[in-house]
N, C-alpha and C positions, 0 to 999 in steps of 0.2 A: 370257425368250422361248424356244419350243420349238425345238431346233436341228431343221431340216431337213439332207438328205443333198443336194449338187448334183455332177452327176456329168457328164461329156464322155465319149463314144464317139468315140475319135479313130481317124480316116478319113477318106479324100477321095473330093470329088467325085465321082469315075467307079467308086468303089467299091460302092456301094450297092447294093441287092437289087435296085430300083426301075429297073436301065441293067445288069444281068447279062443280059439276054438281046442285048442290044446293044454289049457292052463285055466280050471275052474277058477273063480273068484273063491270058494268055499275053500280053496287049497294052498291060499297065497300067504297062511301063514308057517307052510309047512317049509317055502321056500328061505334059502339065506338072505336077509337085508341088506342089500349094500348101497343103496341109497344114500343113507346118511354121511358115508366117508367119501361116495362120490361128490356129494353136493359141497362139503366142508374142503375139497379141492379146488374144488369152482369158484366158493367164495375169499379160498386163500390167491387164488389167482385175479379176480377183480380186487382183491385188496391190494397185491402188488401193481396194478394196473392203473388205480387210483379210479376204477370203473363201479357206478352204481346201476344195478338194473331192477326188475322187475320181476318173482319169483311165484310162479303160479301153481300152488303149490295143493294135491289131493289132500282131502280128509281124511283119509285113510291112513296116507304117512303121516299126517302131523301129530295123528293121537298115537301114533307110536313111535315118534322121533320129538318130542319137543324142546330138545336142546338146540337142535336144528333150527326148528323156526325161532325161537330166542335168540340164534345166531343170527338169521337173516336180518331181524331186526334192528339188533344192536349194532350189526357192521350198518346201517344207513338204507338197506335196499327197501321196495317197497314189497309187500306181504298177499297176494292177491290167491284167488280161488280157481280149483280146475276141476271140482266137484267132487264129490265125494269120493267114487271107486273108477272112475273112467268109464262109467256107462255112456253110451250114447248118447246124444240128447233126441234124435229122432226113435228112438225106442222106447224115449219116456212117454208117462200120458205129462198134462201141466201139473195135478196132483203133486207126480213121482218128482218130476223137474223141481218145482219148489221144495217138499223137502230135500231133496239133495242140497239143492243151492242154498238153503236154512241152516241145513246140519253143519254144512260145508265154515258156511261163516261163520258161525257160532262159534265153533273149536277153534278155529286160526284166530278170533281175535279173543277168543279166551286165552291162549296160550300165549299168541302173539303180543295183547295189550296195545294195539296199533287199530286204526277203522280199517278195515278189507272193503272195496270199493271197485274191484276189479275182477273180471269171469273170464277165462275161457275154457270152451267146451274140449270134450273128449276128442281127439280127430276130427278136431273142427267141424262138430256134424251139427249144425244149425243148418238149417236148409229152408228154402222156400214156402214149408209146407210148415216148418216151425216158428213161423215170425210171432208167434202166441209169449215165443220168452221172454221176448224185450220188456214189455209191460209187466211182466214175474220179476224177474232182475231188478226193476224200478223198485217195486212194491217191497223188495224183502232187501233194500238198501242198497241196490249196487249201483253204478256210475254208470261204467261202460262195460264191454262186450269186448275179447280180441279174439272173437272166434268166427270170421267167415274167409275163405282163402279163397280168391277170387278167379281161381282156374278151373281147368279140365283136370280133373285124378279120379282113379277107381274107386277110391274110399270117399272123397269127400270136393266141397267145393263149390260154389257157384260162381259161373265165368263171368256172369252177366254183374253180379256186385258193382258199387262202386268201389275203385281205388283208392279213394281218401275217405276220412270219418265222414258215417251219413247217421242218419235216425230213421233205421227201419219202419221203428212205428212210431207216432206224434206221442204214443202215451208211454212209449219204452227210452231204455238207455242208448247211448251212442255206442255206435260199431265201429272200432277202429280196425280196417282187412289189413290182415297179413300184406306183407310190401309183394307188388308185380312190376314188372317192366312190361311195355306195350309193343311189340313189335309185330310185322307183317299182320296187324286183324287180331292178336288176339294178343293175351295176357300171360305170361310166362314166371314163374317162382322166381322170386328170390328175397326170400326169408328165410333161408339156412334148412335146417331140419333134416331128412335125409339127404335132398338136392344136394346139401354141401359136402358130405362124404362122398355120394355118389359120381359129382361130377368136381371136375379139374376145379379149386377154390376160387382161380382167376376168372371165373365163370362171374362167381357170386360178388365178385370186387369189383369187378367192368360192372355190371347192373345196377352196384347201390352208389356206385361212382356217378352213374347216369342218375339216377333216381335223386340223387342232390343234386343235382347237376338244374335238376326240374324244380327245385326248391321245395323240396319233399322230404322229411324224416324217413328212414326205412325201419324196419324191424326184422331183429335176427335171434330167433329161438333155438333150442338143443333141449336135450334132456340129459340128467346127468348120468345114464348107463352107456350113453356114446362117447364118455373119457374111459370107460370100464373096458376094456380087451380082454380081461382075464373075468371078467361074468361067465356063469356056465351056462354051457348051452343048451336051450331048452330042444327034446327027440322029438324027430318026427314029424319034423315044419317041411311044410314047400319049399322047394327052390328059391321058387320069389319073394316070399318071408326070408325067407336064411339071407339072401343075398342084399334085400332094404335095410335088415338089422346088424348085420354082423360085417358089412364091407368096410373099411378103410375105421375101423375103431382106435385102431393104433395110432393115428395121424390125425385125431379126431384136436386132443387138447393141443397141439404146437398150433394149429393152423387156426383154432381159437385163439390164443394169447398172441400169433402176430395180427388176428382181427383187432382183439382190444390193441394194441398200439397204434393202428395203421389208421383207425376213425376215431369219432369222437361217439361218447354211448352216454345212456343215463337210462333212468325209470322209466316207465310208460307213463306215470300220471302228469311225471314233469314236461316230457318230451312234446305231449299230447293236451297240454294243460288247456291253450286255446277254445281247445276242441270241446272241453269239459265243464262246461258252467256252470253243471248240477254238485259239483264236486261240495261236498258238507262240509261245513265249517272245522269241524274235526279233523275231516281227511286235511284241510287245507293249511290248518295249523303245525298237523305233523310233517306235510310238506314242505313247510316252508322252514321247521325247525332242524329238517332233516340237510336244506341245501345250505342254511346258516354254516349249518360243521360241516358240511363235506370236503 
């Protein structure tokens, strides 16, 4: 069976792009943490699963959860970066981008003690006008890239992307897009994320059913505040915030755990190994010490 990539964007609640205009960055420690108990579900759930994934995890939580990513690590998964506070990346200048992506790595594999080799951006906002990263990425140690989503969305996306690993730039890291299906002309989600709350699951099971079908790994993200139902609700959002963020949370972890049994899942670095040439001697040895015990 074709191993799929499953991956966690770790981040909470009040974090999200979707409550930035309503929720200062300067205020996020005033908020309750629950992060951490969300995430320690998640990884008690691919343990019963017998499932390793990919945990792309902010600077921001790690300097203040590090039992967390000491978990992540010592259960097998791999340790990767989502930048420091969830800024944009089209917001940044390249200055701001590198140190974030500096800072970023620094802590996770100071705490972590594993090589971090792996980015993605904040709501996937690398865009056409940002190809300036790849070559920053390269330079301050990373591999690859899983930040471009190769559809039509109001926040983010580029339709025109390719759908399998490319190298935006000859002098940057590898981009591995978010998983689409191709139908009628254009490119359609399915990589989990809200899509999969939002719409019927068997939506996203027929797509990656097809997408192997094509002899293609897919890739299925969450974040761990979509097992959280009982998070509080941040006043005063739009309709269409409230209804991306808060629909179908209840039914978020069942319809996850019959994902893990129903495919086959593993890391990004492994899944995508092929893809990765540049992958360092270090990453490669923790890799490979990592599938010895799994």
């Amino acid at each position: 069976m074709l191993r799929n990539a499953m991956t966690v964007d770790v981040e909470d609640y009040f974090q999200v792009q979707a409550f930035a205009h309503h929720v200062s960055r300067g205020d996020w420690d005033g908020f309750p943490l629950r992060v951490e108990h969300s995430t320690n579900r998640i990884l008690d759930a691919f343990d019963q699963a017998g499932v390793k994934a990919t945990f792309f995890a902010l600077g921001w939580v790690a300097e203040r959860c590090p039992a967390l990513v000491r978990r992540i690590v010592a259960d097998g998964h791999e340790l990767a970066s989502h930048g420091w506070d969830h800024t944009q990346v089209f917001t940044q200048t390249p200055e701001g981008f590198r140190s974030d992506i500096r800072r970023t790595r620094h802590v996770l594999e100071e705490i972590g003690g594993v090589a971090v080799t792996g980015y993605r951006a904040a709501t996937f906002s690398i865009t056409k006008q940002t190809m300036w990263v790849y070559p920053i990425l390269q330079e301050e140690g990373y591999v690859y890239s899983s930040s471009v989503n190769p559809i039509r969305h109001d926040l983010y996306g580029i339709p025109d992307a390719s759908r399998t690993p490319f190298r935006p730039r000859p002098d940057g890291v590898v981009e591995i897009p978010m998983t689409t299906v191709r139908l009628l002309g254009r490119n359609w989600p399915c990589s989990g994320g809200g899509y999969f709350r939002l719409l019927p699951d068997a939506l996203y099971r027929t797509g990656l059913a097809r997408v192997n079908r094509e002899g293609m790994p897919g890739i299925f993200y969450f974040h761990p505040w979509e097992i959280d139902p009982e998070q509080p609700r941040i006043p005063n959002v739009r309709l269409k915030s409230r209804l991306r963020h808060y629909t179908n949370l209840s039914r978020m972890e069942p319809a996850l755990r019959a994902l893990l049994r129903d495919f086959a899942w593993d890391r990004m670095d492994r899944v995508y190994a092929a893809a990765l040439p540049q992958l360092t001697e270090r990453a490669m040895r923790s890799t490979a010490t990592e599938a010895a015990t799994a």
